[in-house]
N, C-alpha and C positions, 0 to 999 in steps of 0.2 A: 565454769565449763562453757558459757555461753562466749566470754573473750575468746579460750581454746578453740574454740570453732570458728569463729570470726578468721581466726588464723589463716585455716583452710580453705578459705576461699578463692576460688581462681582470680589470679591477675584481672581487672578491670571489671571483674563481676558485680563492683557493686555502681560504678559508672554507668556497666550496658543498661543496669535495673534502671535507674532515673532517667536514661533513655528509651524506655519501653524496649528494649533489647537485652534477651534471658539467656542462662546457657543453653536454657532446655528446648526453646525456640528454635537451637542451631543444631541444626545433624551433620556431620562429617566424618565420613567414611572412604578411606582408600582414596582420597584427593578431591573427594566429591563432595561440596558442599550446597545443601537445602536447606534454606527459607522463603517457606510458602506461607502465603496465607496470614500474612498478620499485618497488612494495612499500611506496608511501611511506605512512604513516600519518597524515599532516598534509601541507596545503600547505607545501612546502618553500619556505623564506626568500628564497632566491633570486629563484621566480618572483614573489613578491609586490612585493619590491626592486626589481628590474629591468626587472618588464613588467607591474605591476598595471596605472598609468595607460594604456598603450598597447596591451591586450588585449582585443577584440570580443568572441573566440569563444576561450572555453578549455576544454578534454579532459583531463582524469586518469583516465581509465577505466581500469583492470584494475591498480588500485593495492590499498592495505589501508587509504583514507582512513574514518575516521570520527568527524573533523572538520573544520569548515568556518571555522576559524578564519584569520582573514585575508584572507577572501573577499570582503569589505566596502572593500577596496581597491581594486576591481576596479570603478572608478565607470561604467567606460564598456561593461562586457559588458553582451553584446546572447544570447551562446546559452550554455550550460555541462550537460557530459555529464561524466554521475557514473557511468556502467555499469561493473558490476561489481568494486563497492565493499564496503563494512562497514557501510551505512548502515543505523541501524533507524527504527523509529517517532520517535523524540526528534532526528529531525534537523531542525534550525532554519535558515533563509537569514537574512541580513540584509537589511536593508533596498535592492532593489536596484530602482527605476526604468527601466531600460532592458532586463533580461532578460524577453523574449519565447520563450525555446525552453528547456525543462531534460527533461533525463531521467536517470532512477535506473533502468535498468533492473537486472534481476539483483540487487538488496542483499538486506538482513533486513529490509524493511518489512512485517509482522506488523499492523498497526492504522492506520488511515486518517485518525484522526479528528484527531491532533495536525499529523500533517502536514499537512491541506489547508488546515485553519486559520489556518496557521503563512504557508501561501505566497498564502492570499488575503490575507494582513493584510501581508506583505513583498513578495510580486509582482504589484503590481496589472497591469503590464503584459503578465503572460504567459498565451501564446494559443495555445501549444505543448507539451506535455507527457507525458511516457512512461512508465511504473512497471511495464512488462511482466518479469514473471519474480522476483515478491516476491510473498509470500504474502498481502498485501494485494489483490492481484492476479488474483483465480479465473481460470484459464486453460484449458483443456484440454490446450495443451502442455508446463505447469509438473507440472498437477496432473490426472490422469485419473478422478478423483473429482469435478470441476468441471464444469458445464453451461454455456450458452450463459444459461441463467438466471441463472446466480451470478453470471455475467460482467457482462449486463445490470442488475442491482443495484448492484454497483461502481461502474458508469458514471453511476446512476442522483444518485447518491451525491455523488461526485466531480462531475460538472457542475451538481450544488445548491448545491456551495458556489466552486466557480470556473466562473461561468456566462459568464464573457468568453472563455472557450477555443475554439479553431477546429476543433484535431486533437487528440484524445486517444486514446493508443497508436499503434493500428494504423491506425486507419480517422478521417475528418471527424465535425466534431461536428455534428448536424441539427436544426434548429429545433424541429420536432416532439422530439425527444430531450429537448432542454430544457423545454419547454413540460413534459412529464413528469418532467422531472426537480426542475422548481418543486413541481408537484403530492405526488410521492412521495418525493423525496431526503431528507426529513427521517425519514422511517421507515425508509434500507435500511442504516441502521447494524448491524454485524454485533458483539453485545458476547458477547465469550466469559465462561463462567464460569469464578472461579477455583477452588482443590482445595480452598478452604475451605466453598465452596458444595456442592461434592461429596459424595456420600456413599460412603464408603469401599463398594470393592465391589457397587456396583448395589445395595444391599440397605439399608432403612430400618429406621431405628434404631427398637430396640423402646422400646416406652413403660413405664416400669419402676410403673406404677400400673398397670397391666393392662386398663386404657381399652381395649375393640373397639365399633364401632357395627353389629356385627353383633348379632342379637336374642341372649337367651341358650338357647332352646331353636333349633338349629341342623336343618332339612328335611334329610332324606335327598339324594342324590343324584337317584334315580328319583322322590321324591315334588315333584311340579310341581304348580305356584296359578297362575293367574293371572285375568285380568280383561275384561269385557267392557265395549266402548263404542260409541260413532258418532266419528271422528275428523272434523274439518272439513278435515282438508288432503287431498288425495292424489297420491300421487309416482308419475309418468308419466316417469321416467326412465328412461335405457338399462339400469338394474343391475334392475330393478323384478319382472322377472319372478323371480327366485330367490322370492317371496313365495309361488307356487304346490306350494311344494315343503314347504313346512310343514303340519304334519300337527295333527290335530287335539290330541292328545295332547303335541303339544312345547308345550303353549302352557299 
């Protein structure tokens, strides 16, 4: 009985086992294939084998993918959710035509500029897209150091270079939005500097030739110069009155 049963066993089922990939692991339904939540760090063989061509809409969310190798099979998906993954800045798609909806929420996306590039040159058709919860992402819910202005940069950004999109994150995308975002997207690149750019400790390095462009006979504290004129501008702004408060002698 025990051979008799061995029989029945699905095509590569006992391969996906020694790959930690089960059937029971795999839900497919109506074109729609999920695997969630089981650690995988590569699309596993299986689902590539058995359900790339007949897969619309596939989910690996809450896996440890971070690659996307194999995904190129998948000629006929239409939606693909990567939340809460390993993905960072250097994640690539292939070349894929028919995906209209992706989201990466929750990865290591850290820099914007590889990715957007990457998905307007491979997804012309996508008109959908999510990166909420990656540091690429200024949020207020990620990050409590983030404004509603840093947010509006991002978007600013991100619909300069995928201007076919409909809904980005949370909310639609708005004509006006774009129209701004032709205007300014190309300036709200956020470049961090690296530790080599840094100067150790806030503190600039001395000049070992002893170069100051300060004079070399050095005014007192208490001994004040200064000079008179007629200015052609003058500032009517809200801060303006503090002017009245300077005394004759600070000047």
């Amino acid at each position: 009985m025990a051979d008799e049963a061995d029989d029945k066993q699905p095509n590569g089922s006992e391969e996906s086992e020694e790959n930690g990939t089960q059937e029971d692991d795999i839900t497919f339904v109506d074109g729609q294939l999920s695997y969630i939540g089981h650690d995988a760090a590569e699309i596993p063989e299986k689902l590539i084998t058995d359900y790339a061509s007949i897969t619309r809409r596939l989910d690996l969310s809450f896996n440890q993918l971070q690659s996307l190798n194999g995904l190129d099979q998948f000629v006929n998906l239409e939606e693909l959710i990567l939340d809460n993954n390993c993905f960072d800045e250097n994640l690539k798609f292939p070349k894929m035509e028919s995906l209209h909806t992706l989201t990466v929420n929750k990865n290591k996306i850290t820099n914007l500029s590889n990715i957007v590039q990457n998905l307007a040159s491979n997804l012309p058709g996508l008109r959908y897209l999510s990166m909420l919860g990656n540091v690429a992402c200024p949020n207020q819910l990620s990050d409590h150091e983030k404004d509603e202005e840093d947010y509006r940069r991002y978007r600013f950004y991100v619909l300069f270079h995928l201007n076919n999109l409909k809904f980005l994150d949370s909310s639609p995308v708005k004509l006006e939005e774009l129209a701004e975002a032709k205007r300014v997207g190309p300036f709200m690149q956020i470049i961090k500097g690296t530790a080599e750019t840094l100067i150790e400790g806030g503190k600039e390095e001395e000049d070992p030739t002893g170069y100051t462009p300060l004079p070399e006979s050095q005014r007192k504290v208490d001994d004040h110069k200064g000079s008179y004129g007629r200015s052609k501008y003058v500032y009517y702004g809200r801060h303006s009155e503090g002017n009245r408060f300077i005394r004759n002698n600070d000047l």
